[in-house]
N, C-alpha and C positions, 0 to 999 in steps of 0.2 A: 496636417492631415496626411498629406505623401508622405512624411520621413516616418509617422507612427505606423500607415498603412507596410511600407518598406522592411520598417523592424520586424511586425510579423510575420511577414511572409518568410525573411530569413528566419526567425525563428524555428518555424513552420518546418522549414526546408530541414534546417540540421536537427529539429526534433525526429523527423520522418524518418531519416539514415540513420540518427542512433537509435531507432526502434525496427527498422525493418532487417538487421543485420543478424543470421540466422544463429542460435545458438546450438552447438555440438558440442557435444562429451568427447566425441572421438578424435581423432587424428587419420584421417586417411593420404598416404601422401602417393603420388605416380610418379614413375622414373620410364624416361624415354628408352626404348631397348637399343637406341644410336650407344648408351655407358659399353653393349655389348661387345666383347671381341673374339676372334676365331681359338679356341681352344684343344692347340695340339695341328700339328701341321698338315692333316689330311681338311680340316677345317678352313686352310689361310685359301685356298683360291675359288672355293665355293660359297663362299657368305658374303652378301652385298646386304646395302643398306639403302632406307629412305625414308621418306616422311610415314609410312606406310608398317618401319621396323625391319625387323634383321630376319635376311631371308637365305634359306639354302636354297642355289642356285641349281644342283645336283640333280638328276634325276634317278638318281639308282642310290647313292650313298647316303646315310645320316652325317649331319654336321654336327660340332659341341660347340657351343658358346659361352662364356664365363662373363658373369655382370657382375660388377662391383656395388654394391648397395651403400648409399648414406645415412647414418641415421643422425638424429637431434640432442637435445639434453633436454628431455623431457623426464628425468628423474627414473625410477625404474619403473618395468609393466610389469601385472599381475601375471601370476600366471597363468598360462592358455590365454592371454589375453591380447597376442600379437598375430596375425595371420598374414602372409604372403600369396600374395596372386599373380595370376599370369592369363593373357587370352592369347588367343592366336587365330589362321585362319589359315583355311587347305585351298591349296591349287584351285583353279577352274575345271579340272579334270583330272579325277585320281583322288584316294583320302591322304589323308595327313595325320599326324600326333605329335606331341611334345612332352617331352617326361625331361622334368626337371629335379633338381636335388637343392633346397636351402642348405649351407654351413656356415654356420656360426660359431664365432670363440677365435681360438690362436691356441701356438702350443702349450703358453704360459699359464694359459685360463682354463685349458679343457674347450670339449665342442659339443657343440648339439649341433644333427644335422635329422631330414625329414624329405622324403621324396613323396611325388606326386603326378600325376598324368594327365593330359586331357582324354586319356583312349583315341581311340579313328574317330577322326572326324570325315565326314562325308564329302566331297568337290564342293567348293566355293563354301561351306561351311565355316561358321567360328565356334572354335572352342576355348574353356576356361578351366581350371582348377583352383583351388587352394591348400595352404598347409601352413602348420605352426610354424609360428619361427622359435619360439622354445617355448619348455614345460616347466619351467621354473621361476618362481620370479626371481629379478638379477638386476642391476643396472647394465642392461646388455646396449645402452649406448658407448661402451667403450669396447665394444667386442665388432672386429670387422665379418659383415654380410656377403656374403655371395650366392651367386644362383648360377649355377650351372645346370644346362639347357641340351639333352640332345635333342637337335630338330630333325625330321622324318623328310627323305628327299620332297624338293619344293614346297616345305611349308613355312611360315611366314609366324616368327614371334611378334606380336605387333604392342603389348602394352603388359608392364608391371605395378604393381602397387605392393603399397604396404598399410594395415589398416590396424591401428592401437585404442586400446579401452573401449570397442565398442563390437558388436558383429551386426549391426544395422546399415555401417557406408559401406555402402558399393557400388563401384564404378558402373555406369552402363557400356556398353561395347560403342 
């Protein structure tokens, strides 16, 4: 009676996790903004980092940042069917913004590229955007991503994604 009682209960147990494991269409995937690096030499002594994301230090000047993106072999996306995001957050005093630019492709392949902003954001504020990352369908897994960032003295990129076949995932801040 214990070893029949035993079997169900594991049964039980691994029917539970292969029935509670959530089903998506999508792919949402986050990239930490540490992939981030100073962009252009007015950038290399004002951009620090932390668990918190890539921040200008600056109080007067804009920073660049350039992030190298990865992607998968997930076959090709449809088109308009890839979007890039960004959040950020403004100083404890003072607004803030970030206007960013996706490029995609290389010179061999041609590029698509697509800019975006968060506008002013208000002191201790967070903001967000989106944008395509192309308008065609492509196996654009073999085209290298970047995102180049100017950040608005003392604001703080803190979180990227990438979000395929779906426009329902989204990250919370």
């Amino acid at each position: 009676m214990k070893t029949a009682t035993t079997i169900i209960a594991l049964t039980l147990a691994v029917a539970s996790v292969a029935f509670s494991e959530p089903a998506s269409a999508g792919d949402l995937k986050s990239f930490s903004t540490m992939v981030c690096r100073p962009n252009g030499p007015a950038a290399l002594d004002v951009i620090t980092y932390s668990h918190q994301g890539v921040f200008n230090t600056s109080t007067t000047n804009n920073a660049v940042v350039i992030c190298p993106l990865t992607n998968d072999t997930e076959s090709s996306i449809a088109a308009d069917d890839a979007t890039l995001g960004f959040f950020m957050r403004a100083p404890g005093s003072g607004s803030a913004s970030v206007n960013c630019t996706v490029q995609v492709g290389s010179l061999s392949s041609g590029s698509f590229s697509a800019s975006a902003s968060t506008g002013t954001i208000a002191a201790g504020g967070v903001g967000s955007a989106t944008l395509p990352v192309q308008h065609e369908s492509a196996f654009w897994v073999w085209e290298p991503i970047n995102l180049v960032c100017s950040l608005s003295p003392r604001a703080r990129l803190t979180r990227i994604y990438v979000d395929q076949d779906t426009a329902t995932d989204s990250p919370v801040l």
